[in-house]
N, C-alpha and C positions, 0 to 999 in steps of 0.2 A: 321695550315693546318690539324694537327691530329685532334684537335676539330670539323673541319670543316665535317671532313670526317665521324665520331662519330656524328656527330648531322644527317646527312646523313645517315647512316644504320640504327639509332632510327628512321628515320621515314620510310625508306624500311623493317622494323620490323612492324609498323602499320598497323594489316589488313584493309584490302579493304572496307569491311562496316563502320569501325571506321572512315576513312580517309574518306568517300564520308559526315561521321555525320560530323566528325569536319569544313569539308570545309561550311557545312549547319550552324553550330552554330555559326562559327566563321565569314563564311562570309555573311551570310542572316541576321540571329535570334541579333546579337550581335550587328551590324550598325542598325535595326531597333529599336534595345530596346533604344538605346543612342539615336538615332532622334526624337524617345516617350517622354523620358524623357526632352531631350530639348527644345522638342516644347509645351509638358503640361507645363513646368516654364514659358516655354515667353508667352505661351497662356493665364496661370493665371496670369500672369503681364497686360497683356491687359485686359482682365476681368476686375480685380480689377478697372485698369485707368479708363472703359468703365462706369462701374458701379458706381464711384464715380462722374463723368462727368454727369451721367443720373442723380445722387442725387441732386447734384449740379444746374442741371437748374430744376427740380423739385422742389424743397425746392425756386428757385427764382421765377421760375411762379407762384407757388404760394402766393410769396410774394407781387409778384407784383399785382395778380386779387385782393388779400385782399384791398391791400394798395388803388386799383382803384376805390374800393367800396367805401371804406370812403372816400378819397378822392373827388369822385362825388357828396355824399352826402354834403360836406362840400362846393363843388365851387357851389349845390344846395341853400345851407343857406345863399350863401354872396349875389347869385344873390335876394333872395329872401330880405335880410339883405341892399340890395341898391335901392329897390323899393320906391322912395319917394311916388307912387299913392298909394301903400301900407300903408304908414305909416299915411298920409292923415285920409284914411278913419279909420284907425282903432284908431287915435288919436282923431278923430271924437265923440262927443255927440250928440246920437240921440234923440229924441224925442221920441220915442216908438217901438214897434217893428214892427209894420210898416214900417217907416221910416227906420230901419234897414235889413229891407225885400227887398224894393224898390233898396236898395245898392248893397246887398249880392246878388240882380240878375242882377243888372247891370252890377257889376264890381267886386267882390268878387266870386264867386259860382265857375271861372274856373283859377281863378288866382292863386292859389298854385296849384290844383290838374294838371294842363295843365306837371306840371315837372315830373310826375309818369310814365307816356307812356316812354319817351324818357329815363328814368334811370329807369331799370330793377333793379335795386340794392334795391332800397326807396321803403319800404313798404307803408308808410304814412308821412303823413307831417302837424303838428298840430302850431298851432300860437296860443299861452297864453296871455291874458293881462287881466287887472287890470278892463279895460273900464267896468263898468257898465250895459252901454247901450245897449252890445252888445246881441245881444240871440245867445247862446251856438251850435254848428250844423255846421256839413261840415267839416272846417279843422279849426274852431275858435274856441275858448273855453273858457273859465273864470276864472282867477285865482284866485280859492277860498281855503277853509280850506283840505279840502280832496290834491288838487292838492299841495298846502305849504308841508304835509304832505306825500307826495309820495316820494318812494327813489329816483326817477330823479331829481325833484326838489333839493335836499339838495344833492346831489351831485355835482350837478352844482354849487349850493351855494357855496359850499365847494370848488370850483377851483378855482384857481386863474388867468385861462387864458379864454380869452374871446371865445373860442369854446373849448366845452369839447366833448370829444367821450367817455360815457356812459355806461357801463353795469352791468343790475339792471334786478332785477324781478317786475312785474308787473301784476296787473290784465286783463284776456281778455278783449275785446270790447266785446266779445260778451256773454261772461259769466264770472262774475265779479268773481264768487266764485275760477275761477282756477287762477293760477299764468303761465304765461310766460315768458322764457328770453328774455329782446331786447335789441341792441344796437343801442345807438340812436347817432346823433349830436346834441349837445345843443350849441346854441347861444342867447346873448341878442340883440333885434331888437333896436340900440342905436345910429345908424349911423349919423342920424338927430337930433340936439340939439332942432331945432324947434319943430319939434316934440315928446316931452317928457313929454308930461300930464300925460300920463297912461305907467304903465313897460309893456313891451314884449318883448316876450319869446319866443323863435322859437328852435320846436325839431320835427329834422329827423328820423325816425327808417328806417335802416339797415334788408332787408332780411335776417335774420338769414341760411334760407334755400339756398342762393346763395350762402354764405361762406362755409355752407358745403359743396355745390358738389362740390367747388373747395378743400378744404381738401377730399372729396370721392373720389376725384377725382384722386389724387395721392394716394392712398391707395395702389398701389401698388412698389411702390418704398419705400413710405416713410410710418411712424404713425406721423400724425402731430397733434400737439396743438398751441392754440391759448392763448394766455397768458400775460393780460393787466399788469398795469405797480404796483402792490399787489402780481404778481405770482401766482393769481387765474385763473383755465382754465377755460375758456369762450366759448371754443368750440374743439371737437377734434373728431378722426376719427370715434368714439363710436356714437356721437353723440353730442344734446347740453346738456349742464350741467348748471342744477339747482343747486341755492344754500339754501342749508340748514338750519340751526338756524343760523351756524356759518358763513352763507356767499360760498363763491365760492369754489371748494376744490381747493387748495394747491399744486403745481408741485414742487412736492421733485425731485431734480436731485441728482441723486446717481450716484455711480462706472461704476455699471452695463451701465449705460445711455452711459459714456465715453468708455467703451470697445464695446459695441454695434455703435459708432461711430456717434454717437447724435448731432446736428447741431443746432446751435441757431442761428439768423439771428431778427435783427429790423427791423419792421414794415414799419419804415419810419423815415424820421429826421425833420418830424414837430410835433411842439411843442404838437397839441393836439392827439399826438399817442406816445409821447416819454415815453418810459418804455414798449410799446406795443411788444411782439416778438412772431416769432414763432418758434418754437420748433419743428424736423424732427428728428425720431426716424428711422433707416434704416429696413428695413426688410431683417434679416438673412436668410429666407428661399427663397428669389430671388437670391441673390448672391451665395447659394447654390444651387440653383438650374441650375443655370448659371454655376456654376463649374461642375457642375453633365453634364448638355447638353454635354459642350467641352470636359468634360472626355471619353462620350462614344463616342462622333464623334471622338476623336483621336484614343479611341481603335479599334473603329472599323475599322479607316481607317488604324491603326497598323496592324489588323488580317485580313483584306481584302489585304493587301500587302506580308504579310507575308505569306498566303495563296496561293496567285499569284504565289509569288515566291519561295513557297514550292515545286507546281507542276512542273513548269518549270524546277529548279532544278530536280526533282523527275522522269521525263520523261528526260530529258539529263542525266542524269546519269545511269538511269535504265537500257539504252540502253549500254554505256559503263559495267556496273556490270552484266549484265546478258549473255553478249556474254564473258565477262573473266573466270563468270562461269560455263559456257556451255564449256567452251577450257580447265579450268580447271578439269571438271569433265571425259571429253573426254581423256586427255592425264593420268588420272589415269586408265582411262580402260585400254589404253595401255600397260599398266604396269601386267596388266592381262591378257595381248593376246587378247585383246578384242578391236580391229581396226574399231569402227565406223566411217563414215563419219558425223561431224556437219552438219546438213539442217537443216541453218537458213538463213535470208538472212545479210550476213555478212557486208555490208556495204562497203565504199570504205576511210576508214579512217585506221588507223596503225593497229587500231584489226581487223579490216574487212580485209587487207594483211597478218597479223599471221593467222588468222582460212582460209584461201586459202592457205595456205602453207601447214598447218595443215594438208589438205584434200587431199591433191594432195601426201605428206607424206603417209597415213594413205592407198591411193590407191594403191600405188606402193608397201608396206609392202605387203597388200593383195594380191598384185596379185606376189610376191617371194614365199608369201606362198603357194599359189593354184598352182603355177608351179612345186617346190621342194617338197613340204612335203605333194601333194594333197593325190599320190597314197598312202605313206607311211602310211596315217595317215585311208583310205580307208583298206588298208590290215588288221590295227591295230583292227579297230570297226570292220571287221568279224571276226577275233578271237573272240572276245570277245563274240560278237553275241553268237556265236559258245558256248562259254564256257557256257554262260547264258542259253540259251539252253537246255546244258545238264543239269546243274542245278536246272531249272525247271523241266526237267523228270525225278528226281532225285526223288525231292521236293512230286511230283505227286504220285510216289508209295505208298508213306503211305496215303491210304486212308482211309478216316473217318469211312467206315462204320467197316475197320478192328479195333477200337476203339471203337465202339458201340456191333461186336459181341465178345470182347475181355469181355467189362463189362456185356451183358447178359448172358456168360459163369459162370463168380464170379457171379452174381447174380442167378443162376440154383444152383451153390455149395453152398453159404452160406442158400438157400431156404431149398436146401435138410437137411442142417445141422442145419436149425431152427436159423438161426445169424440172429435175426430179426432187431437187431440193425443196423448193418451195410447192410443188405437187404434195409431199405430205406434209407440212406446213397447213395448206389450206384445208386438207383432209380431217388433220388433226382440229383446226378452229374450227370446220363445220361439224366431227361429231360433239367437239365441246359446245358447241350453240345448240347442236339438236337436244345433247345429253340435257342440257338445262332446262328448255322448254318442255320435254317428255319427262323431267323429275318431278311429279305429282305427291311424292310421300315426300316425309318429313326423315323418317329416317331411312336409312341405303346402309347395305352390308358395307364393311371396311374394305373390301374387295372392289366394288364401283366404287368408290370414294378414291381410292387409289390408281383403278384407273382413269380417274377426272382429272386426279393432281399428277398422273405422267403426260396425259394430253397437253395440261397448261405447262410443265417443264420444257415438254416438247417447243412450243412456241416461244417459250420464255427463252430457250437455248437460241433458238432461229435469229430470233432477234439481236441479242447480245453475242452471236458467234461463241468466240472459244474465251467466250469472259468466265466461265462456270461446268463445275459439272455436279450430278446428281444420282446419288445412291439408294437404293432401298434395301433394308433389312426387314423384313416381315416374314414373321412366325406365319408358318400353315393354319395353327391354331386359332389366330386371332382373324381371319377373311371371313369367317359368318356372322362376327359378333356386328351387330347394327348399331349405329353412329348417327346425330343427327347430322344432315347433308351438309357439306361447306363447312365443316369443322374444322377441316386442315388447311383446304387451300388458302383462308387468307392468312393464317401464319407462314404457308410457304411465300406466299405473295412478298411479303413481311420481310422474308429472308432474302428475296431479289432482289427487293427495291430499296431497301437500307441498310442490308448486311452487307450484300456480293456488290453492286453496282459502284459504290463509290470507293473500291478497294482495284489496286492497279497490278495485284497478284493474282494466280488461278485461285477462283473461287469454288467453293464445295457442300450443296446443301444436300442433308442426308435426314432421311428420312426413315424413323423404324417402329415397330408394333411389337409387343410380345405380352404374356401373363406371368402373371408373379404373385406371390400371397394376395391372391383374391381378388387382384386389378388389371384392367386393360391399360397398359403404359402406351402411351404414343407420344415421340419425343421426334421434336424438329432442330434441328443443331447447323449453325454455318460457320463459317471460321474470316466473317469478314470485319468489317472493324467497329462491332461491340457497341454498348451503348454504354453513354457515362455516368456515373452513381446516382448523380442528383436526378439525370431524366428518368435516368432506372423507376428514382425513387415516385416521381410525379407519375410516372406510368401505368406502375401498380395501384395508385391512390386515384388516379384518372378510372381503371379499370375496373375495380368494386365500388365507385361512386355512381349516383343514379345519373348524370345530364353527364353525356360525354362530348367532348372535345378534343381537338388538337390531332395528333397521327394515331390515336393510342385508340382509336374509331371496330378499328379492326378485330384489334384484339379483345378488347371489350364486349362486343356481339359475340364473341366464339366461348366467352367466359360466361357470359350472362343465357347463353341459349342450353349450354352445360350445365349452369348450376338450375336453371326452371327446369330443364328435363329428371334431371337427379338427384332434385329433394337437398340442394346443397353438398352435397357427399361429395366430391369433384375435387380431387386435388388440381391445384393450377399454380406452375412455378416459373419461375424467367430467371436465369442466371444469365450474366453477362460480362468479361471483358474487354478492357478497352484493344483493340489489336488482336483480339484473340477469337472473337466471335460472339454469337448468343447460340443459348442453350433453352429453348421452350417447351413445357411436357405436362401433361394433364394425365391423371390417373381416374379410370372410374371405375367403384364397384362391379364386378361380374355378376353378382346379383342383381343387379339392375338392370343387365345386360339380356339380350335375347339370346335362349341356348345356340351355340356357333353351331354351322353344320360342319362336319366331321369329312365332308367329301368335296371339299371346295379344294381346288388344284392350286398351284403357286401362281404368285403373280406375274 
């Protein structure tokens, strides 16, 4: 129970903002990251499934278009292979080529070629034999030396099954000089025993360019090769591949092959394709890019929820946090006699009946007070009136000009008595008292501003003798630009009374104005002994804080009257060494500036 109670005032210890985050992280942010997470795993399990399933009938389609190809070509060669009126004429001796003319148009001229239209696969279709007789042309030909000597020929030799599927280089038909891949069907025309005067030899060639676009075709799931029964590629996504001195290149299966998830599959399970396979190489960058799609559609549909349910959250709650602290902030005025009524619209939920309680509290207070302590407090403020009053006609008697004919007095004695020194001393303090009095505007060109601040050096020197001297460098250009009044002097002030005074060397404040990319510079610099880091530091953070104190009084009204005249724009900087001096300079936009006059004289 005491635990119970203890876990309970740790969370009535939880401010109001903390408690509205936690309820956001823990019950919005936290169930969404976990259904993120769960559903990218089972999302990329599916993927994975989806995309092995696509490899998978890819890698078979295209087994199967391959396999239909030859295959066609081959149930081509048997029909052709069981033509007795075929074997007839070509087992035939003619008598000349005439007589072999007369055939070849009767019954020969459309009798192979008739099979090309209907099988798109067959590029050609040639019938080899022995016969003599025959004249070479169409799809019949002669088997002479050249033809013994072609790699089709003795490859087929070389087999030991009676249909071979072929591939070899060869010369064009129509330009001998280039070489070509084809793959062909080769069979012997031997069906008929009667018929066996003369060999023939029956070879299909395979469009080459078919097999590709079924390998282009999946180029995007798979990289597939075509890879007869030597392990030489015969064809692949690249294109077709010639072979070289050494023959066809070589399909090295490596590592890499099995980590990339490489699929080999046969051709077919008849004899004249067995060793034939093809080879599916996966494309990494689809199943990557398949992770990447489901990644962003899950986040996004993470941060479009999370979103949602940021606002929602964020408007129900705001309304609860902002009426606790509006009651909140209301019941500490009370606590300062300061009895406002909340007008807001309070709602009709448990805080919308606290802040009517509140107010209807807040009314009856005031109206105790207005009844009991109205007069009292009425009596009280004319007193005071009263006192203030006097105060000010108090205040009022010392008038300035008995100040003025106080200093023209000493000033008539020290004349008569030739105190030239102190004669402009007092000249100087009395036009700086006039100058102040007769200052009615807020801003004064940089021209009276300067010479206010020679008048005060003037007495500032009087005073301190030969403790200090004082220079001005000021631009012509910069005497019209207008400046709010007293901007410089208390920095020079500044520079008297804590730079130059407590240093036992010639002191040196200088003073200068000029323009530069688009600013009024005015920098005050003395060479006496500097301020130290830490107060540097409290001085700055003294001077852009709102409640000033300590010596940093000065500087702060010179920063704070700068930056309300100019929109914050005001650069304002202090550099300082210890022994070397301070360096103080404020920059302000010339466009904020009033156009300088152009006919103002040096100072």
């Amino acid at each position: 129970m005491r635990r119970r109670f203890r876990l309970r005032g740790w969370i009535n210890d939880i401010p109001l903002r903390y408690k509205f985050l936690l309820v956001f992280l823990v019950g919005v942010l936290l169930p969404i990251l976990v259904i993120h997470i769960l559903l990218m795993d089972r999302m990329s399990g599916f993927i994975m499934e989806r995309e092995q399933q696509n490899l998978d009938i890819s890698m078979e389609r295209a087994r199967k278009d391959i396999y239909d190809f030859i295959e066609g070509g081959v149930a081509v060669s048997h029909a052709l292979n069981t033509d007795k009126a075929l074997y007839e004429m070509l087992d035939r001796t003619y008598t000349g080529p005439i007589d072999f003319y007369d055939t070849f148009d009767e019954k020969l001229r459309n009798r192979v070629a008739s099979y090309i239209p209907v099988n798109r696969q067959i590029l050609r279709i040639g019938i080899f034999t022995d016969n003599p007789t025959i004249v070479p042309g169409g799809n019949y030909y002669v088997i002479d030396d050249e033809v013994k000597n072609s790699e089709w020929y003795r490859l087929w030799r070389a087999s030991e099954h009676p249909v071979t599927v072929a591939s070899y280089q060869a010369a064009q038909t129509n330009d001998r000089t280039q070489t070509v891949p084809f793959l062909s069907v080769i069979e012997q025309m031997d069906y008929y025993d009667s018929y066996s005067r003369y060999n023939k030899v029956l070879r299909i060639d395979i469009d080459l360019g078919i097999i590709y676009e079924v390998i282009a075709r999946e180029r995007n799931y798979l990289d597939l090769y075509l890879i007869n029964e030597q392990d030489e590629i015969i064809m692949s996504v690249a294109g077709y591949r010639k072979a070289g001195a050494e023959g066809y290149p070589k399909f090295e299966f490596t590592e890499d092959h099995l980590q990339q998830g490489a699929e080999i599959v046969s051709i077919g399970s008849a004899r004249y394709v067995k060793g034939w396979r093809l080879i599916g190489i996966p494309q990494g960058a689809r199943v990557a890019n398949a992770m990447f799609e489901m990644r962003l559609y899950v986040g996004l549909l993470a941060i479009a929820v999370t979103l949602i349910a940021s606002i929602f959250i964020y408007v129900l709650l705001r309304s609860y946090h902002y009426r606790v602290k509006r009651l909140s902030r209301h019941m500490h005025k009370v606590t300062n006699e300061k009895f406002d009524l909340i007008e807001i619209d309070e709602g009709r939920d448990e805080i919308g009946g606290v802040i009517r309680n509140f107010n209807r509290m807040t009314t009856r207070i005031n109206s105790l007070i207005n009844n009991v302590y109205k007069l009292e407090i009425q009596k009280k403020s004319l007193e005071m009136e009263q006192v203030r009053a006097e105060l000010n006609f108090l205040q009022s008697q010392m008038n300035p000009h008995f100040l003025f004919n106080t200093l023209n007095a000493i000033l008539v004695v020290c004349t008569k008595h030739q105190y030239t020194e102190v004669t402009d001393i007092i000249k100087s303090l009395s036009k700086l008292l006039r100058r102040l009095l007769q200052w009615k505007e807020d801003l004064v060109t940089l021209e009276e501003e300067m010479m206010f601040i020679e008048m005060y050096l003037k007495i500032e020197k009087f005073r301190f003798r030969d403790k200090f001297e004082y220079e001005f460098d000021i631009d012509e250009k910069t005497l019209g630009y207008k400046i709010p009044k007293m901007s410089i002097q208390p920095l020079v002030e500044n520079a008297c009374k804590h730079g130059i005074q407590t240093v036992k060397s010639m002191g040196l404040i200088r003073v200068t104005a000029s323009v530069g990319d688009a600013m009024l510079r005015i920098v005050i610099s003395d060479n006496g002994k500097g301020i130290e880091p830490e107060k540097l530091r409290e001085m700055l953070v003294s001077m852009r804080s709102e409640n000033a104190h300590g010596n940093s009084v000065g500087i702060r009204n010179v920063y704070r009257r700068l930056e309300l005249y100019y929109n914050d724009q005001v650069r304002f900087d202090i550099r300082s060494s210890l022994n070397e001096g301070t360096h103080v300079s404020f920059d302000i936009p010339l466009q904020l500036l009033d156009n300088p006059d152009s006919n103002q004289g040096e100072l």
